[in-house]
C-alpha positions as CSV (number, residue, x, y, z in Angstrom):
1,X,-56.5,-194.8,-152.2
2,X,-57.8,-193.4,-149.0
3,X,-61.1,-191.6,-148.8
4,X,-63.9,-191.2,-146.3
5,X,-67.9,-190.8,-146.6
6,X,-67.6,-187.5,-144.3
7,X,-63.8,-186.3,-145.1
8,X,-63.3,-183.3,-142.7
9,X,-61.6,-181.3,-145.4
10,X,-58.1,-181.6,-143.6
11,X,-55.5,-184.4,-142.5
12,X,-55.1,-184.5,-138.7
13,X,-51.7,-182.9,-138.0
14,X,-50.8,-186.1,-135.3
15,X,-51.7,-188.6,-138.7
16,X,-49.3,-186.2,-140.1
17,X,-46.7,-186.2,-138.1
18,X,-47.0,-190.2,-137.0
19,X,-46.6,-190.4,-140.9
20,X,-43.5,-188.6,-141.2
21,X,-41.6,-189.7,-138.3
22,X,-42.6,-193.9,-139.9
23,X,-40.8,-192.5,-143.2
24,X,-44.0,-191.8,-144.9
25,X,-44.4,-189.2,-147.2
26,X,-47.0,-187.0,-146.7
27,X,-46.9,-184.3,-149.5
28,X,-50.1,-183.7,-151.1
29,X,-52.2,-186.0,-149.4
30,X,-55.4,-184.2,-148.2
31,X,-59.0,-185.1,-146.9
32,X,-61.6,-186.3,-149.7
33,X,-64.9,-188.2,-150.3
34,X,-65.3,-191.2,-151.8
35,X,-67.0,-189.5,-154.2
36,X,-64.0,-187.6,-155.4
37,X,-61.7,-190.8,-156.0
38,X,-60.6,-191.3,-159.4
39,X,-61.3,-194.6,-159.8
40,X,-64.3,-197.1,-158.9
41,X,-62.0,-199.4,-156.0
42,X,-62.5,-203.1,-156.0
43,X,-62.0,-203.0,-152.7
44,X,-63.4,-201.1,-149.6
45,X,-62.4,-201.0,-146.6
46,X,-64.2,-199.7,-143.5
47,X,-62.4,-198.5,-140.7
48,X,-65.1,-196.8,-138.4
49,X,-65.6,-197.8,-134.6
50,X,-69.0,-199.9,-134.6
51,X,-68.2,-200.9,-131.2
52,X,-68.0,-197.5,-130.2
53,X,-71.6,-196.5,-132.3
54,X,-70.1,-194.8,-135.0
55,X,-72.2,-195.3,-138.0
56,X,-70.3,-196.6,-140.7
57,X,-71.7,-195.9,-143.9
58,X,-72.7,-198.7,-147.2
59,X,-70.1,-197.3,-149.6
60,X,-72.5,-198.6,-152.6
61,X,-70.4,-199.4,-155.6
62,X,-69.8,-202.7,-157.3
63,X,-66.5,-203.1,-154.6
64,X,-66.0,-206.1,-152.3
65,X,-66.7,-204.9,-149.1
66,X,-64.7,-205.8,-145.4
67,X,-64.8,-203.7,-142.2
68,X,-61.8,-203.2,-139.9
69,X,-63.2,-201.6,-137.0
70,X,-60.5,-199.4,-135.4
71,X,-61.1,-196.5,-132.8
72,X,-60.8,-193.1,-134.4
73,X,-58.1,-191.4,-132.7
74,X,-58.8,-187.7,-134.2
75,X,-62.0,-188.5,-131.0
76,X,-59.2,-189.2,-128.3
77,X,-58.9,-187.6,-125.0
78,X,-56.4,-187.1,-122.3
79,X,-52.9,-185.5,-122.3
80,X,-51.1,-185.1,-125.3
81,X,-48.8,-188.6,-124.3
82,X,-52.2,-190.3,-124.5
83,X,-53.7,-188.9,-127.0
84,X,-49.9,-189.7,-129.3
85,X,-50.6,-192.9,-127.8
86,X,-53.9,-193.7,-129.3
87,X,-52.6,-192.3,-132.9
88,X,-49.3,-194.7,-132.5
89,X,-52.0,-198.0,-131.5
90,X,-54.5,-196.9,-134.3
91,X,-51.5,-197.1,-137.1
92,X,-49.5,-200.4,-135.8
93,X,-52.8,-202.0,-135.9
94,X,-53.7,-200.9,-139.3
95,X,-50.2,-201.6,-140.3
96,X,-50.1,-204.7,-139.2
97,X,-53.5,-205.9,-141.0
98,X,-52.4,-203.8,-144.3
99,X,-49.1,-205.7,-144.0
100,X,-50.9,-208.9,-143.9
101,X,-52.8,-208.2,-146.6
102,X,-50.1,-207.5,-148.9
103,X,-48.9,-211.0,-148.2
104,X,-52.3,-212.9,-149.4
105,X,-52.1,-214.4,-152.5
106,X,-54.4,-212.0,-154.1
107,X,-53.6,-212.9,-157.5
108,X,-55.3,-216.3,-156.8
109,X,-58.0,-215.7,-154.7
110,X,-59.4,-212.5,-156.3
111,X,-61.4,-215.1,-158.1
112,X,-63.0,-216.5,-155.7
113,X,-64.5,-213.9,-154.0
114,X,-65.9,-215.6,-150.7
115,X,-62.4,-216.9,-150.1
116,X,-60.8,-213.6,-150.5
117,X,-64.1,-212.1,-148.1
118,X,-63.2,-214.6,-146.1
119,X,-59.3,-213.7,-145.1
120,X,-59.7,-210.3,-145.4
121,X,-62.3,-210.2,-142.7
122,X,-60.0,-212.8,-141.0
123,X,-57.5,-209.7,-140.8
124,X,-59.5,-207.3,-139.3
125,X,-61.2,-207.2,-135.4
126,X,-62.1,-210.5,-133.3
């Protein structure tokens, strides 16, 4: 699930399109609060720029928390090649963490939740 503290009420049309030309579908998805999610997650995780001062808001339910600090590309500037170019760098790097994720023997560590902290934080910025 994907959601946001301060969803802008519509997708980005470059997410969009980056989505579409990777092979992902993108019918139906659409801008929404945490607060709107159907489920409680077990797992948050924070994608806001802190290195660039953007407040990321305590999502305050029971979840286990990590933050993967990435540049917000809906804020880039420059020509359109540049701007494509800091949508393109935002996804591969997300990918690639999401990616490792998936190959983490969640099954076993989900019980030991420092461990699990632990290389999930691992994943995400130096």
């Amino acid at each position: 699930m994907s959601a946001g503290s301060h969803p802008t009420g519509r997708v980005h049309p470059r997410s969009l399109a980056l989505l579409r030309r990777e092979g992902i579908p993108t019918e139906g998805l659409f801008s929404k609060s945490w607060t709107d999610l159907p489920t409680v997650p077990d797992l948050v995780i924070t994608v806001c720029d802190d290195a660039a001062g953007e407040a990321c808001p305590a999502y305050l339910g029971p979840a286990l928390r990590v933050h993967w600090g990435v540049e917000d590309p809906a804020k880039a500037t420059g020509t359109d090649a540049e701007i494509d170019a800091t949508f393109e760098r935002v996804y591969r790097t997300l990918r690639r963490r999401i990616e490792a994720l998936l190959k983490l023997p969640l099954d076993r560590l989900w019980d030991d939740r420092a461990k699990l902290k632990a290389e999930l934080d691992a994943l995400g910025p130096p």
